[in-house]
C-alpha positions as CSV (number, residue, x, y, z in Angstrom):
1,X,-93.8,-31.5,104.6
2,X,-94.5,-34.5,106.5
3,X,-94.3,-34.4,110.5
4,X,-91.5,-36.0,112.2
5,X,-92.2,-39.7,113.8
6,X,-93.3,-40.1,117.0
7,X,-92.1,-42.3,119.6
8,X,-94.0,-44.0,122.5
9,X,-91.5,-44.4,125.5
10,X,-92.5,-46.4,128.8
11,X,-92.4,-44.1,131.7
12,X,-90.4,-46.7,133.8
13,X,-92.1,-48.0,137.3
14,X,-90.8,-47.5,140.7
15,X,-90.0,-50.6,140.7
16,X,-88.4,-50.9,137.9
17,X,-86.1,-47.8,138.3
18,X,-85.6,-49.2,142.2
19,X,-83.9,-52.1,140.4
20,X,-81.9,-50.2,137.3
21,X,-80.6,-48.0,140.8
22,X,-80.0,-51.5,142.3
23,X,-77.9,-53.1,139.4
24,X,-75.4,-50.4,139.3
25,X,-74.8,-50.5,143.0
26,X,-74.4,-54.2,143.5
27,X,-73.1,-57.1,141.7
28,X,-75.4,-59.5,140.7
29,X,-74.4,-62.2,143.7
30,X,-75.5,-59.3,145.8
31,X,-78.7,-58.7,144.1
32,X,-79.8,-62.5,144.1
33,X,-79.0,-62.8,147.8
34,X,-81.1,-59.8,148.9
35,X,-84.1,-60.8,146.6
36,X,-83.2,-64.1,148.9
37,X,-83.5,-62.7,152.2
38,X,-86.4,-60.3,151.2
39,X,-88.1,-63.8,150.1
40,X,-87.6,-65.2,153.5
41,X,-88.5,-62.4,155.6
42,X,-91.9,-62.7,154.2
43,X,-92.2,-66.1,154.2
44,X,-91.7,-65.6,157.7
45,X,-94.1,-63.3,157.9
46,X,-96.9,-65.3,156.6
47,X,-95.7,-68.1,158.8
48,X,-96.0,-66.0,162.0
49,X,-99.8,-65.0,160.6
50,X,-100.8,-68.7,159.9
51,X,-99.2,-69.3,164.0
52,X,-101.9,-66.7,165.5
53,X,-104.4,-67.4,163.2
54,X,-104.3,-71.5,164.8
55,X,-103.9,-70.5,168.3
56,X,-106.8,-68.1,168.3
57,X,-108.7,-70.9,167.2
58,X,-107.4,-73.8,169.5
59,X,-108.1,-70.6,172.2
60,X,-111.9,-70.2,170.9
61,X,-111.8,-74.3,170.8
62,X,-110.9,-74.7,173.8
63,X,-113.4,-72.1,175.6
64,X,-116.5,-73.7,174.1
65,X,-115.5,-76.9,175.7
């Protein structure tokens, strides 16, 4: 008697399941456009760091002088 195959199924990621959840609620014109905004909104976010990060040091610049 031999012993029945085994199969080796990916236990899907958050992330991946997030999106399967995501497909079936949107359309894909939907889909791209949020991936969009997400894209911007931490774009921004990294902009807004980089802003802080150049006026603390024109601050410390500035008090040395």
């Amino acid at each position: 008697m031999q012993a029945a195959p085994v199969r080796a199924t990916a236990i899907p990621s958050f992330t991946d399941a997030l999106r399967a959840v995501e497909s079936l609620l949107m359309s894909g014109g939907q889909r791209t456009a949020r991936r969009n905004a997400w894209t911007s909104v931490l774009e921004d976010r990294r902009r807004a760091k980089d802003r802080v990060e150049a006026q603390r040091f024109l601050e410390q610049a500035a008090d040395r002088s």
